[in-house]
BALOVO-301966 format. One record per residue (C-alpha): y, z, x. Coordinates in pm, 1 decimal. Last residue first. Example, Ala and Ser with C-alpha at 12.3 -4.5 7.8 and 13.67 -1.06 7.14 Angstrom:
REM residues 2
+----------+----------+----------+
:       py :       pz :       px :
+----------+----------+----------+
:   -106.0 :    714.0 :   1367.0 :
:   -450.0 :    780.0 :   1230.0 :
+----------+----------+----------+
REM end
This chain:
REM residues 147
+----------+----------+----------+
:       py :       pz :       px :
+----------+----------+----------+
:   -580.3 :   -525.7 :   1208.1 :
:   -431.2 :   -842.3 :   1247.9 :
:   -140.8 :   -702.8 :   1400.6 :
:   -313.3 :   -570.2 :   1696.9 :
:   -436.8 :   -233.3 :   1756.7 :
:   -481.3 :    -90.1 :   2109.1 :
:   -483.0 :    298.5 :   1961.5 :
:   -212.7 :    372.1 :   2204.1 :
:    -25.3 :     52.2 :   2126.1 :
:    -18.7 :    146.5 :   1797.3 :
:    134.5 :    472.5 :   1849.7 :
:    375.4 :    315.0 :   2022.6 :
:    462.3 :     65.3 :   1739.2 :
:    421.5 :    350.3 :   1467.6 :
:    673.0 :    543.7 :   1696.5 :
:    930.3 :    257.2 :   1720.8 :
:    896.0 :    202.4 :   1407.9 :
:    949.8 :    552.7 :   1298.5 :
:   1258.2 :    554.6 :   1508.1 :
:   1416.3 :    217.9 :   1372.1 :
:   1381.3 :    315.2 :   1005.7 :
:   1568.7 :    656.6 :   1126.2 :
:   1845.1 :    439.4 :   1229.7 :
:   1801.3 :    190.3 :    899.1 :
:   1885.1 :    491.1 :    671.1 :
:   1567.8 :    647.2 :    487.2 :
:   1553.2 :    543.1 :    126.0 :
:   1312.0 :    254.0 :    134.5 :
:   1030.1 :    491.5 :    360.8 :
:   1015.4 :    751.9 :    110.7 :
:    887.0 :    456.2 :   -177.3 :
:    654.8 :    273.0 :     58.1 :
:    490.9 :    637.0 :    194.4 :
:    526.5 :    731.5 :   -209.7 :
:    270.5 :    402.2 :   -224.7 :
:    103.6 :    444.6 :     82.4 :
:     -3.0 :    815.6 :      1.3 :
:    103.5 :    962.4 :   -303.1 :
:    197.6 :    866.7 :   -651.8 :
:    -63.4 :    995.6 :   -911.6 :
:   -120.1 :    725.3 :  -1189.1 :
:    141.6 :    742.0 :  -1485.5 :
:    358.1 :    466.0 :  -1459.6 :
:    161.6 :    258.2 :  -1355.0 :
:   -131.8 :    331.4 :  -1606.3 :
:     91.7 :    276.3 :  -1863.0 :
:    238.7 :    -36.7 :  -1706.2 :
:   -101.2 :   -180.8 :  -1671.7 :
:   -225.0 :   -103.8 :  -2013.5 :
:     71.5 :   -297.1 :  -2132.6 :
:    -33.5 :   -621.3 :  -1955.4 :
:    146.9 :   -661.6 :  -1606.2 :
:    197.5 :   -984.1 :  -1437.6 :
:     -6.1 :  -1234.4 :  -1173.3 :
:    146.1 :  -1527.2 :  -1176.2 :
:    -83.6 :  -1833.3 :   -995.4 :
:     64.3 :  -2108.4 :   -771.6 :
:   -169.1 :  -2451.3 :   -772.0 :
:    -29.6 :  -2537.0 :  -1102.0 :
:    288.7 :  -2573.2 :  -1001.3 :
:    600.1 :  -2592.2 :  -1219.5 :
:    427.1 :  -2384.2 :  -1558.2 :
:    300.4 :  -2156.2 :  -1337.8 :
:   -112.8 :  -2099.8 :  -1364.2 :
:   -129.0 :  -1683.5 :  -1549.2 :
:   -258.8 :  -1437.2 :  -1397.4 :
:   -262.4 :  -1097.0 :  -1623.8 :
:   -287.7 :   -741.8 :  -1563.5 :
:   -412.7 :   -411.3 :  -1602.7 :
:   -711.2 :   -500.9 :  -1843.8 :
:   -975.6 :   -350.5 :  -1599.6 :
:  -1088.1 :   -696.2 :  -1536.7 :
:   -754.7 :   -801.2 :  -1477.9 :
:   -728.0 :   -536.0 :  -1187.8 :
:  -1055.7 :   -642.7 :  -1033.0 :
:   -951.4 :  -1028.4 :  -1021.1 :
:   -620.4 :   -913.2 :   -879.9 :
:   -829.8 :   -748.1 :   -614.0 :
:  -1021.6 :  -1033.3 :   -540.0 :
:   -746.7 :  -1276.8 :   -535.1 :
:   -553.7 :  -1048.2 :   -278.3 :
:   -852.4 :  -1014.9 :    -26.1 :
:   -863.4 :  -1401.4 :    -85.8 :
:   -475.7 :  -1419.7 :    -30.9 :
:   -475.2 :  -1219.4 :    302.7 :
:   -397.1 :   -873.8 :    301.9 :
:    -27.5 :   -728.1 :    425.7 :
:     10.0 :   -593.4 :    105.9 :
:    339.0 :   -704.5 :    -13.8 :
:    283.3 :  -1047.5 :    182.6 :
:    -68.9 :  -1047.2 :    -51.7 :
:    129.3 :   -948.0 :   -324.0 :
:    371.5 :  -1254.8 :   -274.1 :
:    100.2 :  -1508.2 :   -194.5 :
:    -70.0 :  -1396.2 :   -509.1 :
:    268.5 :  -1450.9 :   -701.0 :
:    477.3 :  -1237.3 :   -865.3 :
:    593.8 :  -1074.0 :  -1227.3 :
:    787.9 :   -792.8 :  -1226.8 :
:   1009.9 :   -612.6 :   -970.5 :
:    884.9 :   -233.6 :  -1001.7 :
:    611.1 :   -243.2 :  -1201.9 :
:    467.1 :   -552.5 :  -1003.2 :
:    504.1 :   -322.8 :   -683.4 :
:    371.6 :    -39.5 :   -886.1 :
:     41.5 :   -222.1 :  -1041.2 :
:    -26.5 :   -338.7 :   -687.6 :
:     17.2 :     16.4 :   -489.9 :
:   -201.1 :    130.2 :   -760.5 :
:   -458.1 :   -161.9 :   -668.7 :
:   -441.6 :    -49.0 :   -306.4 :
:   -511.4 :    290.8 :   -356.7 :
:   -827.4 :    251.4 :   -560.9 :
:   -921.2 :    259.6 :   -915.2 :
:  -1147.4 :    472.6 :  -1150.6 :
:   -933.1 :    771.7 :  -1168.4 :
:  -1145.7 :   1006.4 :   -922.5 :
:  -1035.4 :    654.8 :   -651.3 :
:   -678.6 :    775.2 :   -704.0 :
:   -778.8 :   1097.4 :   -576.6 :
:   -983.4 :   1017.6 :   -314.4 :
:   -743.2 :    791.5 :   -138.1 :
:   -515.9 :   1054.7 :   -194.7 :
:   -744.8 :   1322.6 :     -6.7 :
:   -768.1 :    965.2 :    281.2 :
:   -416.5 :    971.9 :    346.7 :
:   -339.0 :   1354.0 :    331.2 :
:   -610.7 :   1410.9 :    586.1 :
:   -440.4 :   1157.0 :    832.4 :
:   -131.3 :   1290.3 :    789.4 :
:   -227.1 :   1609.2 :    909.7 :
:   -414.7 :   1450.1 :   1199.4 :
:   -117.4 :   1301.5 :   1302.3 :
:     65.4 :   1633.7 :   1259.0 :
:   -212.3 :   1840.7 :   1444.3 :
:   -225.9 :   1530.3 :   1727.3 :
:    125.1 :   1598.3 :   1785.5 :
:    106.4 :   1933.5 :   1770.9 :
:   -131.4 :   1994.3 :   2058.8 :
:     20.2 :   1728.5 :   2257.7 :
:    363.7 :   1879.9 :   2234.6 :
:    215.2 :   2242.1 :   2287.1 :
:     38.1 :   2152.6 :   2588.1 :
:   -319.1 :   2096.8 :   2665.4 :
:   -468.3 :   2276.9 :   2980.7 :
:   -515.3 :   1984.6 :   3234.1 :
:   -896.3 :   1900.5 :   3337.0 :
+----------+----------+----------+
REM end
């Protein structure tokens, strides 16, 4: 068996890293009653208002059942509200109620979300690089899109 380098060695201490920081948000945001994904939710719809459950679940990367479900938690709770549009009444509006801005606006940003928020800012070039690492990384782990 080869000794481990220093590159290796630090590359799986800043994956690793990463990893830890993932799931103690995870944690966190779960302490306050809601997870992760449904504060990435109530941000997005912060952010650019009203959408649709196709357009959360695109947001998410989740299909529209996993989407349906979690909007169904989230109005529940009193975060938000679907409403059948007006045009179509196949296509349902999910929007923020009060509550849900509050607790936008206040709930701890970390992990995917400030990942989402970090990411937007970076110039396309260094876009390109962490893509291309993600991708390889990817690869490594043999995980397909659909995962």
């Amino acid at each position: 068996m080869t000794q481990d380098t220093p590159e290796y060695i630090d590359t799986i201490h800043n994956f690793l890293t990463l990893h830890r920081c993932l799931r103690r948000y995870s944690r966190q945001v779960r302490a306050e009653g809601i997870g992760g994904r449904k504060v990435s939710a109530l941000r997005y719809l912060l952010e650019v208002g009203p959408r649709t459950i196709g357009q959360l679940s695109d947001y998410h990367y989740i299909s529209d059942s996993s989407t349906s479900e979690m909007v169904a938690e989230l109005a529940r709770l009193g975060y938000v509200t679907r409403t059948r549009s007006e045009a179509d009444h196949r296509v349902v509006l999910v929007e923020l109620t009060p509550a849900g801005c509050d607790f936008a606006r206040s709930a701890p940003l970390g992990g995917i979300p400030l990942l989402r928020e970090r990411l937007r800012a970076l110039p396309a070039d260094r876009l390109e690089r962490i893509k291309a690492t993600l991708t390889e990384l990817n690869d490594l782990l043999e995980v397909g899109d659909g995962s």
